[in-house]
N, C-alpha and C positions, 0 to 999 in steps of 0.2 A: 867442831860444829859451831863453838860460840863465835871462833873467829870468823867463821865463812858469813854468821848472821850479823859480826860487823861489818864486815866487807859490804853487803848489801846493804846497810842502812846510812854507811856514809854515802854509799854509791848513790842512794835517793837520794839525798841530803844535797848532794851537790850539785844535782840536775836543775839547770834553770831553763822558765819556759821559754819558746822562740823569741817571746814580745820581748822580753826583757832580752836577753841571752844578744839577739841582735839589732838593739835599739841604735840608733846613729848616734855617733861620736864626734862627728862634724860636719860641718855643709856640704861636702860633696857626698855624705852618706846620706843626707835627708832627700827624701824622692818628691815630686809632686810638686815641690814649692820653690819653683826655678825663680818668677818674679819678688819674691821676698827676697831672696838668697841674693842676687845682683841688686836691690837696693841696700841690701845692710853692708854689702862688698864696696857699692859705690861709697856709700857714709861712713865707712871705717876707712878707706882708702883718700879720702877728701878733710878727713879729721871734723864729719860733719853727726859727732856722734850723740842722739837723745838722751834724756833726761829718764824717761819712761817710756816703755815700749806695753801696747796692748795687742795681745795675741788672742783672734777669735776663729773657730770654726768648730765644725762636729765632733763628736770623738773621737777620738783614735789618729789622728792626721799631722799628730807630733808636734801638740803646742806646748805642753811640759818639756817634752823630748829640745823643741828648738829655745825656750826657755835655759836650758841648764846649757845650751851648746853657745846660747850667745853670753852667757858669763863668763865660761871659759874665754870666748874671745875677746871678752872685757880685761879678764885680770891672767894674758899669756905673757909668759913668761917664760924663755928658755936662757941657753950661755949666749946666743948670739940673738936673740930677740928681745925687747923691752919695754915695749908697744904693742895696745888692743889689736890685733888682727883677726881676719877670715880665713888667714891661712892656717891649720889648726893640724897637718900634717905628722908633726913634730910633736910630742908628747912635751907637755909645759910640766912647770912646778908645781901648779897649782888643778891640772887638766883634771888627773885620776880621782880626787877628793869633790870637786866639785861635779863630777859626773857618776859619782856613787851617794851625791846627794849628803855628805859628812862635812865638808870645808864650815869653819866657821865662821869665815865674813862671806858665805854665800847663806841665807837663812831662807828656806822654803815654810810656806807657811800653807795650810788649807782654810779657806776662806768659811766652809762648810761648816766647818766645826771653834771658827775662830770668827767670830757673827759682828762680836761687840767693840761698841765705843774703847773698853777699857782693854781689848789687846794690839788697839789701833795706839791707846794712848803710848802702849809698851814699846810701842816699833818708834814713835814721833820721839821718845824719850830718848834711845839708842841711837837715831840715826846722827843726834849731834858728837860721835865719837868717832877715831877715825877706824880703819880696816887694820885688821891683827897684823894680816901676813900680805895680802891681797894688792891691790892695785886698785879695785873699787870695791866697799859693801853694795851686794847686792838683794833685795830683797822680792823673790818671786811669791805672789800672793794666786794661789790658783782657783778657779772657779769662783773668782771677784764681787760676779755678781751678787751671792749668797750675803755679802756684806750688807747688814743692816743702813738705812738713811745719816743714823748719829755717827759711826762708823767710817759713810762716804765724807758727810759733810767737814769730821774731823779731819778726813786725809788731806783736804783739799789746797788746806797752809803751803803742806809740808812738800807735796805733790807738782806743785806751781814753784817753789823756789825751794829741793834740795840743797845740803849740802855739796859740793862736787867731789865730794866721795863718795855720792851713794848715787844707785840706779835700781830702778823700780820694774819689774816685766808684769805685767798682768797676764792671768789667761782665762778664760769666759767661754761658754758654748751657748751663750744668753747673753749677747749683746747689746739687746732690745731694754735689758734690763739694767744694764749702767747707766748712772745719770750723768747727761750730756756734759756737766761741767765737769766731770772725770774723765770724760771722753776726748774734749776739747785740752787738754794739758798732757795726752799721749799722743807717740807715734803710733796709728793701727795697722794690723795687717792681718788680713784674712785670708786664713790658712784654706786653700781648696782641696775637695774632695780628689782622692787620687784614680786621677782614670785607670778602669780598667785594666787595657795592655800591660800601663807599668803596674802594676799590682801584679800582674799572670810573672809578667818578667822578672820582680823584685823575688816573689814565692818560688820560682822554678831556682832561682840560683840559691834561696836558703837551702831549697829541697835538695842541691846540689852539693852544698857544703856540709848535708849533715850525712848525706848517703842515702838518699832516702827516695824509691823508685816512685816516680807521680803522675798520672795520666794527665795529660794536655786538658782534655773536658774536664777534669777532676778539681785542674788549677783555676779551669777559667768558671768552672759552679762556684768555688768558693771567692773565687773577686768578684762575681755579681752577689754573692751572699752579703760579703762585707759592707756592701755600698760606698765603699770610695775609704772605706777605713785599713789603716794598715796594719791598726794592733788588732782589731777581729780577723783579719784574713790569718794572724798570724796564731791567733787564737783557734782558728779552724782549722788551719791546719795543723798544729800541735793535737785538738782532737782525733783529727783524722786519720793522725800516723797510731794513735792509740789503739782506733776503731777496726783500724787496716794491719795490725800487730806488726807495724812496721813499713808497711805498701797502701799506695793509697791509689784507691782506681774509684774510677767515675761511678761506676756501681754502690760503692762502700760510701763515697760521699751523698751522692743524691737517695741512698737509704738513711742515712745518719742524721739530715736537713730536712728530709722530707718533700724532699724536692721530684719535678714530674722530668721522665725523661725530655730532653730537650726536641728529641727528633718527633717523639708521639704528642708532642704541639706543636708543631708544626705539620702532622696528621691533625689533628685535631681545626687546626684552624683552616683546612681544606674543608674537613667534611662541614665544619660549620658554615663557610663561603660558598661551599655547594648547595646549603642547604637539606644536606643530608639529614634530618633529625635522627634516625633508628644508626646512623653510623657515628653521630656524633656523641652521642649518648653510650653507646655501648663504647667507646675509647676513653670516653670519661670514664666509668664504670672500671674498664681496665687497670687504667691509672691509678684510680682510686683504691682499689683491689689490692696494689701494689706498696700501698703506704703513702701516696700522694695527696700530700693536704690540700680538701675542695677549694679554699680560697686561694692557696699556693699555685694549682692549676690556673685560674682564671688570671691571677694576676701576670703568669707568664704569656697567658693568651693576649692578657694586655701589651705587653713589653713586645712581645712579639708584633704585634697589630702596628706598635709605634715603627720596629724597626722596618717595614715592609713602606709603613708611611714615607719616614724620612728616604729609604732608600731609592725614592722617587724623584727627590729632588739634592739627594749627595748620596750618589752612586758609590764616593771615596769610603763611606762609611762599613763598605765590606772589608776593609782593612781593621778593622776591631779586630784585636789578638782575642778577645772573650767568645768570640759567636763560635760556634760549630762548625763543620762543611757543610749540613744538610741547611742550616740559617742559611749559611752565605747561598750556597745555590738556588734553595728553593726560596726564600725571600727573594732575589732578583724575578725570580719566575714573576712569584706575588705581583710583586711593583709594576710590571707593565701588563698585567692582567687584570690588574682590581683598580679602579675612582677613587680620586682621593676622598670622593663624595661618602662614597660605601668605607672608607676606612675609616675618615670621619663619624660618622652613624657607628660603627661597630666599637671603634673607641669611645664615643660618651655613653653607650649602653654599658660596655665591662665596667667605665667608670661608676655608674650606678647600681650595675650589679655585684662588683667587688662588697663592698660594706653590706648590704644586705647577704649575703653569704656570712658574713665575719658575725655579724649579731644577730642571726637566725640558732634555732636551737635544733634543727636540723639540716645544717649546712649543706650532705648531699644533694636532699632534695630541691633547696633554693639553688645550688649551682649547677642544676639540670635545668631550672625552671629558664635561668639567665641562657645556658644554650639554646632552649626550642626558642625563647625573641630572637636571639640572633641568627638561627636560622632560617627563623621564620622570614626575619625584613631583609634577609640578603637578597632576595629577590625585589624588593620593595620598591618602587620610584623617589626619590628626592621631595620634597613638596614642591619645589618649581617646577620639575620635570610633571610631575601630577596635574599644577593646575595649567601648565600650557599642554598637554595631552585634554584636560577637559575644555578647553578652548576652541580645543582642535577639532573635538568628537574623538579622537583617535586612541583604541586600547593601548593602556601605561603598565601591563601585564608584568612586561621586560623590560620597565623603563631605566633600571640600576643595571651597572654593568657586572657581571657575575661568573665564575667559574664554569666552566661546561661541567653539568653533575646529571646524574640519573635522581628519577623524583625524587622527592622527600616522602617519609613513611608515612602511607595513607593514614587516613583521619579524618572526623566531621569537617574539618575545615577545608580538606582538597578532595577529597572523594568524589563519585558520583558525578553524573553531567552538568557540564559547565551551564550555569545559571546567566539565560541574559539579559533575564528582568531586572526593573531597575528596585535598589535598595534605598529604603527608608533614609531622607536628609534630615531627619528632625525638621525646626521650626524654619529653617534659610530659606528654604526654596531651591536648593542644589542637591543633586541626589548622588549614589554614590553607587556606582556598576558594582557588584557582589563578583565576582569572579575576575576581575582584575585588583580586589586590593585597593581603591585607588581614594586619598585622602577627602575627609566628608568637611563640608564648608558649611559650620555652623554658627547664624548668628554672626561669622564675620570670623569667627576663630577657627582654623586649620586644625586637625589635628592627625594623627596617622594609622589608620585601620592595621592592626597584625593580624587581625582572625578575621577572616569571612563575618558578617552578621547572619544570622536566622532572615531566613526566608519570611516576609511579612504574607497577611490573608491578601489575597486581590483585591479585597474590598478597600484597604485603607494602602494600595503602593498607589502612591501618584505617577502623572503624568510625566514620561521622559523630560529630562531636560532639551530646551531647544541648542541646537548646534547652531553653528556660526552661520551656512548658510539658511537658516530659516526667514521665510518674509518677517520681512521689520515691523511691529505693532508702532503706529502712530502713537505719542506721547504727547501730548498739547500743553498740558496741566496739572497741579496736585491734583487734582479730579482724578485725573486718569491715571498717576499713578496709586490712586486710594481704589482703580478699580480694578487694579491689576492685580494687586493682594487679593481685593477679595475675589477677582477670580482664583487665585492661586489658595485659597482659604489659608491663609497667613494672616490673622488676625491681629497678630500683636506689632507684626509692622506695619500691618495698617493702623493701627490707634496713635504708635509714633510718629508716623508723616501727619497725618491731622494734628497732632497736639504738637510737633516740637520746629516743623519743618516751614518756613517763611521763603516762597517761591521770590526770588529777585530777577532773573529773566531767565528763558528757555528757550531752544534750539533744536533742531535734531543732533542729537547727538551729543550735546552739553547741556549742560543745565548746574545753572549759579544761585545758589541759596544760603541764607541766614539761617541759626538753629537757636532755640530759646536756651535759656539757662539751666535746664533741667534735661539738655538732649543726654544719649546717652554720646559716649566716646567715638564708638565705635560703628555710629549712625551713616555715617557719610560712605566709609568702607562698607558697610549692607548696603546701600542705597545703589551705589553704584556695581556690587554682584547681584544685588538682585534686577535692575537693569539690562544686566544684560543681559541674565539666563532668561529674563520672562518676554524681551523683545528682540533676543538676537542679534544684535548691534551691540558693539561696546560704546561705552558714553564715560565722558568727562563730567564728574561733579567736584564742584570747586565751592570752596565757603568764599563768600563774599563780605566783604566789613560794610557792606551796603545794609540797610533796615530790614529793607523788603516787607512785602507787604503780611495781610492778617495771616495765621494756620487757617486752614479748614477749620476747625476746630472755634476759632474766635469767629469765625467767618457766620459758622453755626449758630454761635449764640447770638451773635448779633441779629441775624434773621432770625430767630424764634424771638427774643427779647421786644421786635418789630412787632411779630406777629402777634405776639399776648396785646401790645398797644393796642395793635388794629380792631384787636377781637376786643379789648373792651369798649372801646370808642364807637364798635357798632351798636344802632338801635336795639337791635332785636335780642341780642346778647345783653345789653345794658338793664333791658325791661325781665330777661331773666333773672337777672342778680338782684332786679329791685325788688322782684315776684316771694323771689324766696331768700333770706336773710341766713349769710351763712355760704351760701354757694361759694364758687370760686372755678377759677377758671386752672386748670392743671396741666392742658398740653393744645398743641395748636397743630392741626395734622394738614399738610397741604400736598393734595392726590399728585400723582407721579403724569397723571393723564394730561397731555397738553391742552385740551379743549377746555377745563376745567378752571374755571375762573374764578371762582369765588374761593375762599377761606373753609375750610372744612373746622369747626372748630370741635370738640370733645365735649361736653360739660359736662361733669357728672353731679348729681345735686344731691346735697344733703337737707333735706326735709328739718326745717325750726324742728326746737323740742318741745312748742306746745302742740305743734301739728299731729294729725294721727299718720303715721305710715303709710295710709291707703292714698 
């Protein structure tokens, strides 16, 4: 019995995991990094070989891995080889030691945990000696960045003019965070992310050589898990074979990840494009029911959305060894059914709604909330498409192009007869039809209606908007347009065209004006919406570098400022002021009546204070 318990503990003992067990041992083993690989083959092959090499990218993408595999090519060595090579076929003298990380003119150092000036000074100290066994001392310093200011600044000597026995590899997943003059005295190469395919491809043949049965979807969840890394892929799948007691099926991984079936979003991103809410909702629900993490969901709803996008305009993209059959078929569906408009809008909505899901403390409920928006505006108009339908007159109901679905699950928002009174525009002057949805033009800012509004009292819905063909209101003057406002009771852009608006000439149809210093932005853009919902005609307004003449507003004071003159300079007003000490004259009122000729003036008098009141 004791033997059989050693049997098993050496048998653990020995087991290493896939990352390591199958890490590459030389450039044709390394995957992904074909453009490095042919430049280090050309400059080892030309005898054009650097001084220091900096190696950057993500995790996992084999920058330690290509680190120890370019040393070896540095110090190979065989009976009939005696020169650095890329050809690395042939086991050197020096290959096994240096690829188990033992050789000792190969010293690997972690940057992490070796910060300081004083282990920098330890290496500047050493490197003037020569290599034990070796062909070069090689010194890989990994995750670079982490090295302190005093630290960079000390290498800088030694980094710029090695010895020619030594050679330096850096490796960094913080680029950003090297200082440029350590940058400027390496060769870089930046390690990319490993597509996909090869990831599905690289995992099916480990899964091959270890015996190990793996579903297709199983391979291709875990290369999209990985994101382009090959020691997590190989990290997941060593999980997986754990999870699966040896078999690994698409089931057993997207329970183990958390992951949403790939086909039931691709349901899902139907019934949200339908507009389905009561179907969309209840598949999330499903999903979720099943172990599906809410933000896990949306963000494949994302990914998904992308691939339906792109596959619109690189059809070649169905060849991803990672998608599904239900991706590849029903995405093509997608793509010539849906605007790239609506994929757009649906894409920067999950964008917004992703993170709100992630730091919500009730995730559920926020990634049902992000379904009913996107359900809701799948039917929605574009905003161009909106204000040239209100241009138009013409209902922007079905202005976005959309799946053919059955309704969306009644609700205050759709229920009940179609409303075709007009809804409330706030302060513009543009109103906004309540039963087609269609964008409210406020003030000059666009914005985009998802819900129906409440029904206003009759008393306070205004007057339709004029359509295109309605008679043209003559326009002559600021006058007239200060009377259009207040017919439209738009108060406050009537007080802005009198105070900020300086008339330079006018036309039907155009009209060129100065604005004071104090207009607001967005003046000229109201000016000309509200132009032409209030006279039906569209009209050119152009700022002018001309002066142009007074505002209303200056125009006003100057005549009242007249009329205080006139009215004191008159007798009869004069012999009041003399009458009573103290008067003063407070407003000058001139009747609207044309026959009216004289000066109407106000006085009100304040009686001396030795007078009596009576």
């Amino acid at each position: 019995m004791s033997e059989a318990g050693n049997s098993g503990t050496e048998k653990a003992a020995a087991y290493r995991v896939l990352a390591r067990k199958y890490r590459p041992a030389n450039f044709s083993e390394l995957i992904g990094q074909e453009p490095m690989v042919r430049t280090l083959t050309n400059a080892f092959a030309t005898g054009r070989i650097a001084q220091a090499w900096m190696l950057t990218g993500v995790r996992g993408v084999g920058k330690t891995t290509t680190a120890r595999i370019l040393a070896r090519a540095l110090n190979y060595k065989t009976s009939t080889v005696d020169q650095p090579s890329v050809d690395l076929a042939v086991l050197g003298e020096h290959c096994q030691a240096i690829m188990e990380g033992r050789h000792v003119d190969v010293i690997e150092m972690d940057a992490a945990s070796h910060t300081g000036i004083d282990d920098i000074r330890d290496i500047i100290e050493r490197v003037r000696y020569a290599p034990v066994s070796a062909r070069y001392k090689v010194y890989i310093i990994d995750e670079v960045h982490m090295l302190s200011t005093q630290a960079f600044n000390g290498l800088l000597k030694t980094l710029e003019e090695p010895p020619p026995h030594v050679k330096f590899i850096f490796a960094t997943t913080e680029i950003r965070k090297v200082p440029i003059t350590v940058l400027s005295r390496c060769q870089r190469f930046d390690l990319r992310r490993i597509d996909a395919g090869t990831l599905v491809a690289h995992l099916s043949s480990i899964a091959g050589k270890e015996g190990i049965a793996v579903d297709d979807d199983a391979l291709a969840m875990i290369a999209r898990a990985a994101e382009g890394s090959a020691r997590d892929s190989l990290s997941i799948l060593d999980q997986a074979i754990a999870h699966g007691s040896g078999a690994v099926s698409a089931e057993a991984v997207r329970a183990m990840l958390g992951l949403a079936d790939r086909a039931r979003i691709v349901d899902l991103f139907e019934h949200v494009m339908k507009g389905d809410v009561a179907a969309a909702l209840a598949e999330f629900r499903n999903q979720y029911d099943t172990g599906a993490d809410p933000a896990a969901v949306l963000t494949d709803l994302a990914e998904f959305n992308h691939l339906v996008t792109r596959l619109r305009f690189v059809p070649t993209a169905l060849d991803d060894a990672s998608l599904s059959e239900d991706e590849r078929r029903r995405g093509a569906d997608f793509a010539k059914a849906l605007s790239v408009r609506v994929l757009s809008r649906t894409w920067q909505m999950l964008l917004k709604g992703i993170p709100e899901v992630q730091s919500s403390n009730r995730p559920v409920s926020a990634a049902e909330m992000v379904l009913i928006r996107l359900a809701h505006a799948a039917d929605l108009p574009t905003l161009d498409e909106a204000l040239k339908s209100l241009e138009s007159g013409a209902s922007v109901s079905n202005g976005a192009p959309r799946l053919n679905a059955a309704p969306a699950s009644p609700g205050p928002a759709n229920s009940g007869p179609a409303n075709t009174g007009p809804a409330s525009s706030g302060n513009g002057g543009a109103s906004a039809v309540a039963h087609t949805r269609i964008p409210a033009v406020n003030g000059g800012a666009q914005t985009m209606r998802l819900v129906e509004p409440e029904p206003m009292p009759a008393a306070f819905v205004p007057a339709p908007e004029p359509v295109a063909d309605a008679p043209s209101v003559p326009v002559k003057s600021l006058a007239d347009i200060v009377a259009l406002a207040d017919a439209q009771r738009d108060m406050a852009f009537k007080v802005l065209v009198k105070r900020c608006v300086r008339l330079v000439r006018i036309e039907p149809g155009r009209i060129d004006v100065s604005l004071t210093d104090d207009a607001p932005k967005m003046l000229l853009n109201d000016l000309t919406a509200k132009l032409r919902a209030w006279t039906g005609r569209s009209w050119l307004v152009s700022l002018s570098k001309e002066e142009g003449g007074q505002t209303l507003a200056e125009m006003e004071s100057t005549k009242r400022e007249n009329a205080l003159l006139d009215a004191k300079s008159d007798p009869t007003v004069a012999a009041i002021l003399a009458r009573f000490p103290g008067a003063r004259i407070i407003d000058v009122r001139i009747p609207d009546a044309p026959e009216a000729d004289a000066v109407e003036a106000e006085v009100p008098i304040e009686p001396p204070a030795d007078e009596d009141e009576t």
